[in-house]
C-alpha positions as CSV (number, residue, x, y, z in Angstrom):
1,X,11.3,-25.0,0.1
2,X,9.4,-24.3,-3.6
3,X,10.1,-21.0,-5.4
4,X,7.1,-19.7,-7.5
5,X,8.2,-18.2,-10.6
6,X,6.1,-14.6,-11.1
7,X,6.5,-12.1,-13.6
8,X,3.1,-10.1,-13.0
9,X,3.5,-6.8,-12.1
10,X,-0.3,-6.2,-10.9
11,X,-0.3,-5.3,-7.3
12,X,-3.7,-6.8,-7.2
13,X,-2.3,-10.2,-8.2
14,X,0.4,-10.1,-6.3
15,X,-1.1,-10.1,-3.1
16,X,-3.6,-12.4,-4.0
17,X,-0.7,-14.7,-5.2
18,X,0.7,-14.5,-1.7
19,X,-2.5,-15.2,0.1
20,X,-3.5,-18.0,-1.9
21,X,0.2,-19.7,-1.4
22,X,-0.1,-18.5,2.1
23,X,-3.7,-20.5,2.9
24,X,-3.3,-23.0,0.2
25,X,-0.2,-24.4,-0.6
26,X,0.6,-25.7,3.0
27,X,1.9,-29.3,2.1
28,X,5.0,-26.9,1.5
29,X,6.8,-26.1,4.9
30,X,8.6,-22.8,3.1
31,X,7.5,-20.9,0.0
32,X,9.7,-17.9,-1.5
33,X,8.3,-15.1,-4.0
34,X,9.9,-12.8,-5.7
35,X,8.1,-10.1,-7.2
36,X,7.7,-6.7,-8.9
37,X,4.8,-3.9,-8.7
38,X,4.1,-1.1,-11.3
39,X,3.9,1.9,-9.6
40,X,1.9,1.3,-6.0
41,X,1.4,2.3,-2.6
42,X,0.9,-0.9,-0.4
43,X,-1.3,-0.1,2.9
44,X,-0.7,-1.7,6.1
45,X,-3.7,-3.7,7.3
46,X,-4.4,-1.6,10.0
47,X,-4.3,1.6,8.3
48,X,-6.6,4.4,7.3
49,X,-5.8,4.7,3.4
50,X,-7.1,8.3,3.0
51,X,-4.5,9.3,5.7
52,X,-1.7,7.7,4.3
53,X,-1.6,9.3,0.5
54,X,-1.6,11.8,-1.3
55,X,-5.0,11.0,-3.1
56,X,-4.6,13.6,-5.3
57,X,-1.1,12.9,-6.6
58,X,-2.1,9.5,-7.0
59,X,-5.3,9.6,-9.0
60,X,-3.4,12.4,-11.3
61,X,-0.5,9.5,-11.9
62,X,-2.1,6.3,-12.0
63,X,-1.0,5.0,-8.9
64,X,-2.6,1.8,-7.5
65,X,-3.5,1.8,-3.7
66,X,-4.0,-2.0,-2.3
67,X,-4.3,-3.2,0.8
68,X,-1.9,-5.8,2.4
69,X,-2.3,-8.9,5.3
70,X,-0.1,-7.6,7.2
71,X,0.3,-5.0,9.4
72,X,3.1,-2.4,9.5
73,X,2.9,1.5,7.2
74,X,2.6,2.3,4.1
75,X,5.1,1.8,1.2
76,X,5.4,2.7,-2.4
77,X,6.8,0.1,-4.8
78,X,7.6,0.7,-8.3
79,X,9.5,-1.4,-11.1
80,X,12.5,-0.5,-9.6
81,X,11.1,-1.9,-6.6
82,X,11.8,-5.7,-5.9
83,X,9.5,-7.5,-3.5
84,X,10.5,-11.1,-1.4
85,X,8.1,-12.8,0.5
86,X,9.2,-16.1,2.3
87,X,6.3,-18.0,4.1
88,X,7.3,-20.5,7.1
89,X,6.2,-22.9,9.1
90,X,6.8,-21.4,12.7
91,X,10.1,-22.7,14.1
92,X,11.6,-23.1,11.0
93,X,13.5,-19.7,11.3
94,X,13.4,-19.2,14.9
95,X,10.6,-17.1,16.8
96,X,7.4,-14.8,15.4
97,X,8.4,-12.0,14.3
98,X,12.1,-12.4,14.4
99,X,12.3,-9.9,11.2
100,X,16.3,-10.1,11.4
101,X,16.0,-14.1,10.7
102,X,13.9,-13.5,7.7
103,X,15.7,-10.4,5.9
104,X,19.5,-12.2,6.3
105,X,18.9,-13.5,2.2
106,X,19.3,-9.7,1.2
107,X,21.9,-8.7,3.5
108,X,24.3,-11.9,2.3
109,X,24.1,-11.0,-1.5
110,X,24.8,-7.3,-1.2
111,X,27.6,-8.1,1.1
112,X,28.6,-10.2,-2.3
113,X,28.3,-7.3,-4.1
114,X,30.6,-5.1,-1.8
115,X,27.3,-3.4,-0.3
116,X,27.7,-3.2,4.0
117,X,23.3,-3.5,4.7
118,X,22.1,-3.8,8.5
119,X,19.1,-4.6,10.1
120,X,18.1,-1.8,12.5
121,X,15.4,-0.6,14.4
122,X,12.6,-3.0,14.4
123,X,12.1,-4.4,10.9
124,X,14.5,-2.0,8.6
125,X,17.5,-3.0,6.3
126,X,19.4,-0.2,6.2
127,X,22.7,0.9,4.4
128,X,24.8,4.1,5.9
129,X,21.9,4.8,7.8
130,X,19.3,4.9,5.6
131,X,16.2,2.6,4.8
132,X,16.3,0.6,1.4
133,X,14.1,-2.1,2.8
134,X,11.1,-2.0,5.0
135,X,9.7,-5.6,6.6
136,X,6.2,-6.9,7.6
137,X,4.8,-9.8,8.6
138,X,1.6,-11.8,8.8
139,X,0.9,-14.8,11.0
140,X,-1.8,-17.9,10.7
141,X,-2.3,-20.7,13.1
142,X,1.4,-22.3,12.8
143,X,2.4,-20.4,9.5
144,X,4.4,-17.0,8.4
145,X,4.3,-14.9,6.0
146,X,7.1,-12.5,5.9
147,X,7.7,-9.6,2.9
148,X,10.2,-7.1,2.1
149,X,10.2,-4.1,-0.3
150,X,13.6,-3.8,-1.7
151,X,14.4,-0.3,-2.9
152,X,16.7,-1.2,-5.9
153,X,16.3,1.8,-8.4
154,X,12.9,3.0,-7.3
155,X,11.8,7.1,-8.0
156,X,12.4,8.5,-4.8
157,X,10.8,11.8,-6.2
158,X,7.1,10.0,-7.2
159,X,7.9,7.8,-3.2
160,X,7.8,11.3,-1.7
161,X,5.0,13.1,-3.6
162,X,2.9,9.8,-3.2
163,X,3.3,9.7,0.6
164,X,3.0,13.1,1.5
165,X,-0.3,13.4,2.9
166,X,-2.2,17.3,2.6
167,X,-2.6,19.1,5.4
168,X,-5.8,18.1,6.0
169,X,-6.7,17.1,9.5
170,X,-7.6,13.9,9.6
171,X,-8.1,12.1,13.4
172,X,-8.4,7.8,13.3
173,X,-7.2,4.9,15.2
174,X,-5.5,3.8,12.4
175,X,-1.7,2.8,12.5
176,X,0.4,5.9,11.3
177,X,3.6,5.2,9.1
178,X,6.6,6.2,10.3
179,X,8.5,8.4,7.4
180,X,12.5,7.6,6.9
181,X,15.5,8.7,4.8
182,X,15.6,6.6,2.2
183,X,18.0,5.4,-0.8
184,X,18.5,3.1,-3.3
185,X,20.8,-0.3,-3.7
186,X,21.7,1.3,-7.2
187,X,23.5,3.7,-6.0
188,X,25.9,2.1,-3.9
189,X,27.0,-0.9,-6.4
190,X,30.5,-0.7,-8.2
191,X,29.0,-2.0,-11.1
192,X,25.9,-1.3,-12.8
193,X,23.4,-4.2,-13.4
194,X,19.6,-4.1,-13.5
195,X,16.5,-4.8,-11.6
196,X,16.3,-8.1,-13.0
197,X,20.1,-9.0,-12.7
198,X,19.6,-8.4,-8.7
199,X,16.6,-10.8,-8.8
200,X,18.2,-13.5,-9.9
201,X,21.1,-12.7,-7.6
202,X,18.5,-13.1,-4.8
203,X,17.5,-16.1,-6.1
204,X,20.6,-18.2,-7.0
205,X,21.5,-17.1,-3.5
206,X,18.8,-18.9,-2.1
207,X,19.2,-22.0,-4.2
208,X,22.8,-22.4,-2.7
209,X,22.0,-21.9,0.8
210,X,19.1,-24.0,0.5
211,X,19.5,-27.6,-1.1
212,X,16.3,-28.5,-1.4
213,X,14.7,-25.4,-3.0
214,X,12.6,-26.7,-6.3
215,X,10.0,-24.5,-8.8
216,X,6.8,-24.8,-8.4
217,X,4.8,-23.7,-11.7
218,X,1.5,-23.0,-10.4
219,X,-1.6,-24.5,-12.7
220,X,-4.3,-23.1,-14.5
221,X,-6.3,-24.0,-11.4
222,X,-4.0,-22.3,-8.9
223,X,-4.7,-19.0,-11.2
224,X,-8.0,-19.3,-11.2
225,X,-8.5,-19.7,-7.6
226,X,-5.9,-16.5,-7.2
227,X,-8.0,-14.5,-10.0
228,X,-11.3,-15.2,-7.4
229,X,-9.3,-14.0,-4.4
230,X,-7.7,-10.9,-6.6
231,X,-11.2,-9.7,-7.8
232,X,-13.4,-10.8,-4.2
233,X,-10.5,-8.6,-2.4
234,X,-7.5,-7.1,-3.4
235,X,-9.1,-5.5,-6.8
236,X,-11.9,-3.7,-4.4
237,X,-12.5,-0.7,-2.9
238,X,-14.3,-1.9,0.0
239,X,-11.0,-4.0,0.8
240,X,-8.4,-1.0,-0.3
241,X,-10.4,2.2,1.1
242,X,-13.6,1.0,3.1
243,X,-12.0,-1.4,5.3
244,X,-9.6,1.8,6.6
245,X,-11.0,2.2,10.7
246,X,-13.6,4.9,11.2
247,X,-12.3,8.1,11.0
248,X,-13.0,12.0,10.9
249,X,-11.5,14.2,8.3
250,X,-12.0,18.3,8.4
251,X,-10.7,19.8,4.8
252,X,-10.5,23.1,4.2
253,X,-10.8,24.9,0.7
254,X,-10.0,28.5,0.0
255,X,-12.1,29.5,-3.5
256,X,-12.4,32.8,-5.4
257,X,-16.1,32.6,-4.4
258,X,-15.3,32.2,-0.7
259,X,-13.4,29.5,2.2
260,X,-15.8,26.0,2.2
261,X,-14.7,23.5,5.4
262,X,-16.2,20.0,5.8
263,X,-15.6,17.9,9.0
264,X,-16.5,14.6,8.2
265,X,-17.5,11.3,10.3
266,X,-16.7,7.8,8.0
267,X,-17.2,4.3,9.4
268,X,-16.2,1.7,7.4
269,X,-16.1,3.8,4.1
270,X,-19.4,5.8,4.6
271,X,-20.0,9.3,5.5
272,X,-22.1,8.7,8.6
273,X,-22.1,13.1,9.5
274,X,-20.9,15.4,7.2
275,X,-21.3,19.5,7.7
276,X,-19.8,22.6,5.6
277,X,-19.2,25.9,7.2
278,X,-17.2,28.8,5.7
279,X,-17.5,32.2,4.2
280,X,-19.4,31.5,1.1
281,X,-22.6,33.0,-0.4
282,X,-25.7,30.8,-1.4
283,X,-29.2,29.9,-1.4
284,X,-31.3,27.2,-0.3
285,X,-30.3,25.3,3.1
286,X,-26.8,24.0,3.1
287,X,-28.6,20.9,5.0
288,X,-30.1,19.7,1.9
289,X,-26.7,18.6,0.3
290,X,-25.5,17.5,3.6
291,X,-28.0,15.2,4.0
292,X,-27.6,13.9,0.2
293,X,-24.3,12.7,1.2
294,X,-25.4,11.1,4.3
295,X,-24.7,7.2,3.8
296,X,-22.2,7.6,0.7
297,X,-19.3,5.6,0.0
298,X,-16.0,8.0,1.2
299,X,-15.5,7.5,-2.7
300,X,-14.9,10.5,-5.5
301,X,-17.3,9.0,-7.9
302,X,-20.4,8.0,-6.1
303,X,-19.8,11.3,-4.1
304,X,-19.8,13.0,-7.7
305,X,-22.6,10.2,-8.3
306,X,-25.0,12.1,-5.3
307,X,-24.0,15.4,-6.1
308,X,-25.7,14.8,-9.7
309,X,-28.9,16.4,-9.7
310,X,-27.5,19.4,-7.6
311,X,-27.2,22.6,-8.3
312,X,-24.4,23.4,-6.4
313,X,-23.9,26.8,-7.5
314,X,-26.8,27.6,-6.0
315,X,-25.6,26.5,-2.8
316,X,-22.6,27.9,-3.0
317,X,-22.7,30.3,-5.3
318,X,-19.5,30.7,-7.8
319,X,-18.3,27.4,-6.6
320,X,-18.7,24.3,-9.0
321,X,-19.3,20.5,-8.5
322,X,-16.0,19.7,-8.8
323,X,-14.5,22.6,-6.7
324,X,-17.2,21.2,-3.8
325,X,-15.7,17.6,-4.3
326,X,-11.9,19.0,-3.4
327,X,-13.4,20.0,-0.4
328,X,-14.9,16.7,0.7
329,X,-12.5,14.0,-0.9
């Protein structure tokens, strides 16, 4: 087993780390990661973004959205959020997906630390009944790659806010996340130590219960090949958003000026049908913007982008360009 020493705390890089150690580094039978995200939501590969945030809350606070490998729902790390990700040929710990093999590392060192954790359900760590560790995994030909989000001191108030999705009705094939109660490692320690102090718990722990565990310092080539799969991938929106399954979306906006409603048809990130209806006064024929938007990346700014040369007062008149984008995106 190598450990890869990390400190980067871009989402973007951090799954592109994993990939490329995933695909790459093979002459290594198991690989363990430890890493930590500023403020994220992680998407399970399956997933429909949009459905999953609150894309709102999230542009207002900075929040990154990426994508992930594997499958599973939707997860909000921050930098009181630690991430572990073993990879594995298959065998070496037992059968695929066998999460409870993979996630025994964290239960062992907060049993050190006084702390009772269980795996329940079908890939949660859970202490007193409530999650502090979600589990996915990702399988290759004969290889594994299994990852945990560790909720050590994380803002439960920003998880919440970040995950609620608006009311909007939205209809996709798209894997839904199951919602939990959650909690924090923190608050269940008799003695206070940091994020950091808990990774290098993790990580003695797995030195001593693995002899043979040795750093790996990964070379300026090893970056550069992970910068190439960071930007091609993980740092795009066709990856993040587009690659979400077709999906329909019907918003609904109450103005001063009157009630706009859009039911929307998106396949791989593009409006393919949109139509407004609603209450609202105007001239011209509503068709005319419809039919602007008809082939648009399912994205604020090249919807703004289309919406440029409009007049959209006169189409709906009192409402403005940005109160018509609320009620598309």
């Amino acid at each position: 087993m190598i450990y890869i020493r990390n400190d980067d705390n871009r989402p973007q890089f951090n799954l592109a780390l994993e990939q490329y150690a995933f695909d790459n580094l093979t002459q290594f039978d198991e690989i363990f990661l430890l890493w930590i995200n500023e403020p994220t939501i992680v998407v399970g590969k399956n997933q429909n973004t949009i459905e999953e945030i609150n894309l709102d809350y999230v542009k207002e606070n900075n929040i990154n959205v990426v994508r992930r490998l594997s499958g599973g729902g939707a997860v909000y790390h921050d930098l009181g959020n630690l991430n572990y990700t073993i990879i594995s040929e298959k065998g070496n710990r037992q059968a695929s997906f066998n999460f409870a093999a993979f996630t025994r590392p964290v239960i062992e060192v907060l049993e050190k630390l006084g702390v009772k954790a269980e795996f329940t359900g079908r890939n949660d760590l859970t202490i007193d009944g409530k999650k502090f560790c979600g589990n996915a995994q990702y399988m290759k030909k004969n290889r594994i790659l299994h990852h945990g989000a560790i909720l050590f001191d994380t803002d439960l108030n920003v998880l919440t806010k970040a995950l609620k999705v608006p009311k909007d009705k939205i209809e996709s094939k798209g894997v839904k996340s199951v919602r939990s109660r959650v909690t924090n490692i923190k608050d269940y320690l008799k003695y206070d130590i940091t994020i950091e102090d808990f990774k290098q718990l993790l990580l003695d722990h797995m030195i001593e219960t693995n002899k043979n565990l040795q750093e790996y310092r990964l070379t300026d080539e090893d970056y550069r090949k992970i910068n190439k799969i960071m930007e091609e991938r993980y740092a795009t929106w066709e990856w993040n958003f587009g690659y979400s399954p077709d999906f329909n979306i019907e918003k609904s906006r109450r103005f001063p000026a009157g009630k706009v409603e859009t039911k929307i048809h998106v396949e791989e990130g593009v409006i393919k049908s949109l139509k407004f209806y609603g209450d609202f006064f105007g001239g011209g024929e509503i068709s005319d913007i419809e039919k602007k938007l008809i082939g648009v990346k399912y994205k604020e700014d090249e919807i703004a982008k289309a919406l440029e040369d409009v007049d959209v007062s006169f189409y709906f008149s009192g409402i403005s360009r940005d109160e018509l984008l609320t009620s598309i995106i």
